[in-house]
VMD Tcl script that draws the C-alpha trace (Angstrom):
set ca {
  {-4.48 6.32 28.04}
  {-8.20 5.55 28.00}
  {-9.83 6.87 31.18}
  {-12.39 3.72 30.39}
  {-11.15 0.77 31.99}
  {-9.99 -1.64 29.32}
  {-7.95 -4.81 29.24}
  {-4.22 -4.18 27.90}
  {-1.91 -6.09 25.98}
  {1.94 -5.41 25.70}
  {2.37 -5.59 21.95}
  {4.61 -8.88 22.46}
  {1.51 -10.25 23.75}
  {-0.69 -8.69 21.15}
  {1.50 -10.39 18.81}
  {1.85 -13.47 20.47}
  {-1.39 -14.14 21.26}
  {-3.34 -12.72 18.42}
  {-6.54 -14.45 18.03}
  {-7.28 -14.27 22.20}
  {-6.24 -10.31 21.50}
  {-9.29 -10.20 18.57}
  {-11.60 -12.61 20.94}
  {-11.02 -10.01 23.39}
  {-12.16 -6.93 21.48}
  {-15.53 -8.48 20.75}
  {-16.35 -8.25 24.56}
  {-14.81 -4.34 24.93}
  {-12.16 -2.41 23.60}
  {-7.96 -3.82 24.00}
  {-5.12 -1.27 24.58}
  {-1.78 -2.43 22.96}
  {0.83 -0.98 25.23}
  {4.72 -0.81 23.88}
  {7.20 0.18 26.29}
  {4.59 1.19 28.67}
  {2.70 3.60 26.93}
  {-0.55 2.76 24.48}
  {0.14 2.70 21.17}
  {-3.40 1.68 19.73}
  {-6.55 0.17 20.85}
  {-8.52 -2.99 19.00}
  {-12.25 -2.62 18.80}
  {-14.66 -5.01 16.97}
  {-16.78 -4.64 14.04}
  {-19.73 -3.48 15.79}
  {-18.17 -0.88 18.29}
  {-16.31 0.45 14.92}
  {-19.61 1.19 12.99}
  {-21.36 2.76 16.32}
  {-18.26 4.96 16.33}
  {-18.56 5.77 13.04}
  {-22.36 6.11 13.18}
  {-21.48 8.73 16.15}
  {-18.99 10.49 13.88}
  {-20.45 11.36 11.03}
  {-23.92 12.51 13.61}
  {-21.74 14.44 14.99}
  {-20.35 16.16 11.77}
  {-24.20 16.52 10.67}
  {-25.33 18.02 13.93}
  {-21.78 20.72 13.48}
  {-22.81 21.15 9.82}
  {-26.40 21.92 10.72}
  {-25.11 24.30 13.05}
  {-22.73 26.22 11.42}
  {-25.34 26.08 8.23}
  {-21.83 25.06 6.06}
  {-23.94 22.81 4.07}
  {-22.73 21.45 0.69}
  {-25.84 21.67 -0.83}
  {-27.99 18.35 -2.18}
  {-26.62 17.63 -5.49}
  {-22.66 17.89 -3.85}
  {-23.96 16.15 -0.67}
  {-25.37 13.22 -2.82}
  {-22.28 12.94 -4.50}
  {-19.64 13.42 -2.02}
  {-21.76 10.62 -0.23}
  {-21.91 8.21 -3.69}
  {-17.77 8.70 -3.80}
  {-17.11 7.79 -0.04}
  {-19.61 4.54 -0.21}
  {-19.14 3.50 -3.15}
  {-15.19 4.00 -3.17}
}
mol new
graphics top color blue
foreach p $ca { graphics top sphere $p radius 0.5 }
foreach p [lrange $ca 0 end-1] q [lrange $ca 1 end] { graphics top cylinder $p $q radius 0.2 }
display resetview
């Protein structure tokens, strides 16, 4: 469970009550709980692309690190393939 505290659902609820579930997760992240335990969290948009925007920083600061770099050309189009997929 998140140490952060969040609202939770039941996943009855979630399902019951979907559209107050996604209103929900544009104020702060929603644990769905089944049979007391969380099985998944909803986020919005926004908090999605920050943690994705922290993700892939992170992988560039471990990258940078480590000095396993791809190289330009492969970086450019590993990066092409992923964005453009």
């Amino acid at each position: 469970m998140s140490t952060l505290p969040v609202p939770v659902y039941t996943a009855s609820r979630a399902k019951n009550n979907f559209g107050e579930l996604l209103d929900a997760a544009q104020r702060k992240p929603v644990a769905i709980e089944k049979h007391g335990r969380p099985i998944a969290y909803v986020v919005s948009a926004k908090e999605m692309e920050a943690m994705e925007d922290w993700y892939l920083g992170a992988r560039a600061v471990e990258v940078m690190r480590t000095s396993k770099s791809l190289g330009v050309k492969r970086t450019k189009a590993f990066l092409d393939k992923i964005l453009h997929a």
